[in-house]
C-alpha positions in Angstrom: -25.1 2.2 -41.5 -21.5 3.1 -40.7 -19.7 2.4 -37.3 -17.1 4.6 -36.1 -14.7 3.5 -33.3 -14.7 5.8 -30.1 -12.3 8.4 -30.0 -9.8 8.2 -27.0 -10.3 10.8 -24.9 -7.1 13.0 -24.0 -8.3 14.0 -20.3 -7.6 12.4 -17.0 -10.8 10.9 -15.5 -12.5 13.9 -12.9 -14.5 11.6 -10.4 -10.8 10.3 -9.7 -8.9 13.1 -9.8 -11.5 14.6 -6.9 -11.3 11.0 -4.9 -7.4 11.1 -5.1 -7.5 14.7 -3.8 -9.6 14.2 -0.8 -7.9 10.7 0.3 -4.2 13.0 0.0 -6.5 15.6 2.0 -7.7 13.8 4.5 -4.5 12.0 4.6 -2.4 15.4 5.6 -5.3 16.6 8.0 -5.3 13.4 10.2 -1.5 12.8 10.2 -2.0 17.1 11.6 -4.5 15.4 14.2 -2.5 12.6 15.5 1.3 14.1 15.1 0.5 17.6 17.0 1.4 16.0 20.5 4.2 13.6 19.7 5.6 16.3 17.7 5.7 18.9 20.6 7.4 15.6 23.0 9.8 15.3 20.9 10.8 18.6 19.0 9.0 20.9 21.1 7.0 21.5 17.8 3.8 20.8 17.2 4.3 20.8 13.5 7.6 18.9 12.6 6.2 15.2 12.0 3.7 17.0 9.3 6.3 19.4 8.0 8.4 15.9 7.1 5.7 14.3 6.1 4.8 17.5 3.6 8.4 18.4 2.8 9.7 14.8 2.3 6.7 12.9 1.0 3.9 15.0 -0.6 6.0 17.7 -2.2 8.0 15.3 -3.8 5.8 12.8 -4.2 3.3 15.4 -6.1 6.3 16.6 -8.7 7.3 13.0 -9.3 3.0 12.1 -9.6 2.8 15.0 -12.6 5.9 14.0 -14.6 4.3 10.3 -14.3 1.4 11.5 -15.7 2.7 13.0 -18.1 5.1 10.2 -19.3 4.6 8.2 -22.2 3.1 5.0 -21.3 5.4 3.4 -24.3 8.6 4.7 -22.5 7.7 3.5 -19.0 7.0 0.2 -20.6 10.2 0.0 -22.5 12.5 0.7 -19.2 10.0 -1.6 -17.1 13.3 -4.2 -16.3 15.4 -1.5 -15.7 12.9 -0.3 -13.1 12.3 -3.5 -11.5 16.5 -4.5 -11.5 17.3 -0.9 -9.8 14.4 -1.7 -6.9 15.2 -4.6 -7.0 19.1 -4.2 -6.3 18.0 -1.5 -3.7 16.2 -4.1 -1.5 19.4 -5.9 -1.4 21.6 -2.7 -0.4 19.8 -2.8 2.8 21.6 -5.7 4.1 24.6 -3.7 3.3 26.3 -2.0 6.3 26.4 2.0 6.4 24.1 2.3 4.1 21.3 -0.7 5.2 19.5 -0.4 8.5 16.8 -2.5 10.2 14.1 -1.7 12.9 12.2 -4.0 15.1 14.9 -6.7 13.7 13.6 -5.7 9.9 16.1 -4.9 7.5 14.6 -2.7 5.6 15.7 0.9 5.5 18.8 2.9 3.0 20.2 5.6 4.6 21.7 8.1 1.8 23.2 11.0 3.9 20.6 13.0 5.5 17.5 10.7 3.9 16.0 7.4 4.8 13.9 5.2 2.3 12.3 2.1 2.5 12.9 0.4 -0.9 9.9 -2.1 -0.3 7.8 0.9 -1.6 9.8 1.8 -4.6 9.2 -2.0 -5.7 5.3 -2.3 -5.5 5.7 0.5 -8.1 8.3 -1.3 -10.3 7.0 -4.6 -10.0 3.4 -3.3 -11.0 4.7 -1.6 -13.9 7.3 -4.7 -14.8 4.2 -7.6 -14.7 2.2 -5.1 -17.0 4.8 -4.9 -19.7 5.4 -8.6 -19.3 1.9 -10.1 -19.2 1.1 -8.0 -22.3 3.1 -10.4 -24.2 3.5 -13.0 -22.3 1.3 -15.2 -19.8 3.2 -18.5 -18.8 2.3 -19.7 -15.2 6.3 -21.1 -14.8 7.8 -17.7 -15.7 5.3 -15.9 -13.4 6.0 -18.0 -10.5 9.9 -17.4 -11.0 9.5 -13.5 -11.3 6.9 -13.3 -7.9 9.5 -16.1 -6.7 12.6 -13.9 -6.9 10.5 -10.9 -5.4 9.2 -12.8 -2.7 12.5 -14.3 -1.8 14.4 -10.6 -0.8 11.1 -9.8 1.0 11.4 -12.7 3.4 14.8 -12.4 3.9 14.7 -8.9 5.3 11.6 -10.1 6.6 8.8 -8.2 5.4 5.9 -11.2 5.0 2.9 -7.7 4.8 4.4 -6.5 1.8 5.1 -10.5 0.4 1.1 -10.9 1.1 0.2 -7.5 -0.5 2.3 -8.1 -3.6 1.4 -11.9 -4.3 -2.6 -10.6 -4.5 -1.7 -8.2 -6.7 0.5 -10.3 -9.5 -2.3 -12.9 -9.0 -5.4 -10.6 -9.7 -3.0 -8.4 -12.6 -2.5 -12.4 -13.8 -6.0 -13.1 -13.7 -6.8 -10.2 -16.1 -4.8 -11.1 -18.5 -7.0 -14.0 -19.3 -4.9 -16.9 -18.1 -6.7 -20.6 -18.3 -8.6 -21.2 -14.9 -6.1 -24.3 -14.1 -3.7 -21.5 -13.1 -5.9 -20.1 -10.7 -5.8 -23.8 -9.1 -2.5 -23.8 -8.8 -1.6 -20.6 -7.8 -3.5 -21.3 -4.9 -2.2 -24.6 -3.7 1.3 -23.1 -4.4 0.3 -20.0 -2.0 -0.9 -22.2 0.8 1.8 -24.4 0.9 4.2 -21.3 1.0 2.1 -19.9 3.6 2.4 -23.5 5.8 6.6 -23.2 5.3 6.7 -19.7 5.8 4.7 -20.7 9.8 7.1 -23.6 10.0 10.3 -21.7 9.4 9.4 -18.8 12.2 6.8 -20.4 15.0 5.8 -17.0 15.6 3.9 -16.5 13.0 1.9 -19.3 14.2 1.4 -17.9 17.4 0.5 -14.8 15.5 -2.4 -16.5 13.9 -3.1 -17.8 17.3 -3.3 -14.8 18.6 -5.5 -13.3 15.8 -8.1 -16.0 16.2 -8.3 -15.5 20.4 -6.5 -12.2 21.4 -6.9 -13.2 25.0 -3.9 -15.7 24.1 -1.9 -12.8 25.2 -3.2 -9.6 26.0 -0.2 -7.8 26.9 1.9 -9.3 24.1 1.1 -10.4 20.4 -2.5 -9.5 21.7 -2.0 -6.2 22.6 -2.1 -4.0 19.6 -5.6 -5.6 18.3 -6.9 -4.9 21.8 -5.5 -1.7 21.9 -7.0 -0.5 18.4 -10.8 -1.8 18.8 -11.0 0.2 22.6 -9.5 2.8 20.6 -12.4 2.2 17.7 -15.6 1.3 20.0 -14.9 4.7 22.1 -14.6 7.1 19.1 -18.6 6.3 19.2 -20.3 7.9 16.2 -19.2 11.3 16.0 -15.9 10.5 17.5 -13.5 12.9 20.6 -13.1 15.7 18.3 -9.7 16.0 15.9 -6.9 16.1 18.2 -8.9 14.3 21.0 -7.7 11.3 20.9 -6.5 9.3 24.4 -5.4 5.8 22.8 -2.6 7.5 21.0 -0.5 8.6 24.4 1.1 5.4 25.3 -1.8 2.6 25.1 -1.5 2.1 21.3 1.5 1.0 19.0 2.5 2.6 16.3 -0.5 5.6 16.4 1.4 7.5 13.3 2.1 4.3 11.1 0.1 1.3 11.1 -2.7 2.2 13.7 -3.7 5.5 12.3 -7.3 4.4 11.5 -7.6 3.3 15.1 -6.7 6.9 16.3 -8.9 8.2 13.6 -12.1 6.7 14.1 -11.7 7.4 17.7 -11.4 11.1 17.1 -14.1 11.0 14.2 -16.5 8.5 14.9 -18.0 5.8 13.3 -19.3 8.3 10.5 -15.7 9.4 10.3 -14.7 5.8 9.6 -17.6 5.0 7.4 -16.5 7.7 5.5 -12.8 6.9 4.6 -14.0 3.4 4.3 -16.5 4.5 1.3 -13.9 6.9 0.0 -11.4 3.5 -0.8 -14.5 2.1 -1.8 -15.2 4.6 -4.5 -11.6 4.7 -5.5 -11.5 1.2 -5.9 -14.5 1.1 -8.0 -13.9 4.4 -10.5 -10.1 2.9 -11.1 -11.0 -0.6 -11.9 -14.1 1.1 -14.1 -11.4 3.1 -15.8 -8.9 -0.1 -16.2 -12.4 -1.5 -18.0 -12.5 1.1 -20.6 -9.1 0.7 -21.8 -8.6 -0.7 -24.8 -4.5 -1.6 -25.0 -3.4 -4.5 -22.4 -0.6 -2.8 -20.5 -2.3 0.6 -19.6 -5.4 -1.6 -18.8 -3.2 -4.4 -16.6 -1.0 -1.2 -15.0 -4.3 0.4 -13.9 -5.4 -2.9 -12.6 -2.4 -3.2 -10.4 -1.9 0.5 -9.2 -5.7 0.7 -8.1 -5.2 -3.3 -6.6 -2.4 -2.1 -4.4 -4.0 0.7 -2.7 -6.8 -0.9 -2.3 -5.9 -4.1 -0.9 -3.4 -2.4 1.6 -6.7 -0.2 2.8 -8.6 -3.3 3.1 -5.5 -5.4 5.2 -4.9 -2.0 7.2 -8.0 -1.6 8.1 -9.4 -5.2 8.3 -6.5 -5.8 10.9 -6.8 -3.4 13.0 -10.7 -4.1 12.9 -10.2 -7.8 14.3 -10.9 -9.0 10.8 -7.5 -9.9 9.2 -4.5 -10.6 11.3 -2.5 -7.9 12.2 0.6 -7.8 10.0 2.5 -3.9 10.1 1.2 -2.9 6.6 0.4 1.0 6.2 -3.1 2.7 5.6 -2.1 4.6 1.8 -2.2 8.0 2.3 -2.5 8.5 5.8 0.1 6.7 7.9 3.5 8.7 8.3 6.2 7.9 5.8 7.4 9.8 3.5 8.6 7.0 1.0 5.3 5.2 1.0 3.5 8.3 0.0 6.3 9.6 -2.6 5.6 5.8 -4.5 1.5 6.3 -3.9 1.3 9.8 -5.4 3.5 8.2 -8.5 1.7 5.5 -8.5 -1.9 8.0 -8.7 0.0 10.0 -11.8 0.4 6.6 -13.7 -3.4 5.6 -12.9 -4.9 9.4 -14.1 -2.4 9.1 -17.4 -3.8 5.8 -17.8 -7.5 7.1 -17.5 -6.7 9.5 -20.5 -6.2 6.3 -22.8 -9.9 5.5 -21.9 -12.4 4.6 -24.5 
């Protein structure tokens, strides 16, 4: 009886294809929601935050999503260290003057002309696609911990410790895959919680953070206040929610209702089955991609899938876990729905990479 190996199907997976359109969907239509009134404050327009959003993040970021997906994964492998050097010499031209600028005391922003950019974004993308080229040949715990070093050490210094966190889980689970002995787990993790401990010591703030986290009475109209802010904002969506729009949190009692707190204003305007909903939707995502990373056959498609569908999904789960009372709070984005246009540019390329990876599928 003959055998024949599984031919490789040339199509992009369709379960994900219709979970990627609804989370950009329902991405647009709550960013419509929550903008409308800040919008008209501030511009006398109710529709220029989401005409930004739509002109500088999704259109572009849907043109750069298709040519990914159509890119040979061979090319984006060879010019992997190109990709990684030019983010990586972009997070340093933001300590540069003229061109750098900071907010809330982060350096993190490049100003080119008329258009801003956060280069933390470009180089979740470019570190993803770097540590899948490199762990296909290569899975040596001293060169790993250099590379995530180096990466790590730009991120502090602007300081950005959410985006540190995010990217350390996802080298360590894309390391992981790549069947490295179970010692290296070990000391992975004693090396992250010693960094951890420095990174407290060096700024007591982040202590009182943590502090602040565990008993948000601490200080309520401080450190406290967000977290307090976004679970009245959650409890009195109810289960159906205000209605779209509705929303009273957003005018002046929570931070940040466009960027980090959007699922706050969301489930109060949808509900709890609104919530449940997005919730599942990650879920699902989370589930198809890694089921599709399963099925691949060749180790940097498989470890790149691993790491795009890792990075959305653990930023979902620190969003939302944060502003639930479950993780500290730490200013990282909900993908697809908090305003910026740079964040979504990188997730829609980052989507195109994952649906030409689910062509290579077995």
């Amino acid at each position: 009886m003959s055998y024949t190996m599984p031919r490789r199907t040339r199509k992009p997976d369709p379960a994900l294809i219709v979970i990627i359109l609804l989370l950009v969907f329902l991405g647009i239509l709550v960013l419509a929601s929550v903008s409308a009134s800040f919008s008209r404050a501030k511009t006398g327009s109710t529709l220029f935050f989401l005409n930004h959003q739509l002109l500088f993040g999704l259109l572009p970021g849907l043109i750069l999503g298709i040519i990914a997906y159509a890119l040979p994964l061979r090319f984006l492998k060879e010019k992997s260290p190109l990709l990684l050097l030019a983010s990586l010499a972009a997070m340093g031209a933001v300590f540069l003057p003229v061109i750098g600028g900071s907010s809330g005391g982060a350096a993190r922003w490049l100003f080119l002309g008329p258009f801003s950019f956060q280069p933390a974004e470009l180089l979740k993308l470019a570190f993803i696609i770097y540590l899948a080229a490199w762990l296909d040949k290569k899975s040596l715990l001293g060169p790993f911990a250099i590379i995530l070093g180096a990466v790590g050490f730009l991120l502090i210094a602007q300081p950005d410790i959410g985006t540190l966190i995010v990217l350390a889980a996802i080298a360590c689970i894309m390391y992981f895959s790549a069947k490295t002995p179970l010692w290296h787990i070990l000391a992975l993790g004693g090396t992250g919680i010693a960094a951890i401990l420095l990174l407290i010591k060096l700024a007591p703030y982040r202590l009182a953070r943590l502090q602040v986290f565990l008993d948000p009475s601490l200080d309520p109209l401080g450190s406290g206040y967000q977290i307090k802010q976004a679970l009245i904002s959650i409890g009195s969506g109810g289960l159906f929610g205000r209605g779209l729009g509705l929303s009273v949190q957003k005018f002046g009692f929570l931070p940040q209702p466009m960027s980090d707190s959007i699922f706050a204003v969301f489930s109060e305007e949808a509900g709890f089955i609104g919530a449940l909903f997005l919730v599942v939707l990650f879920l699902f995502f989370a589930l198809r991609g890694y089921a599709v990373a399963s099925r691949v056959e060749d180790n940097f498609p498989k470890l790149l899938a691993i790491g795009v569908v890792s990075w959305i999904s653990i930023q979902a789960f620190v969003n939302i876990g944060a502003l639930t009372g479950i993780l500290p709070l730490t200013g990282i984005p909900l993908p697809f729905l908090s305003y910026g246009g740079s964040a979504l540019v990188c997730e829609l390329i980052g989507m195109g990479l994952l649906l030409n990876v689910s062509k290579e599928r077995t």
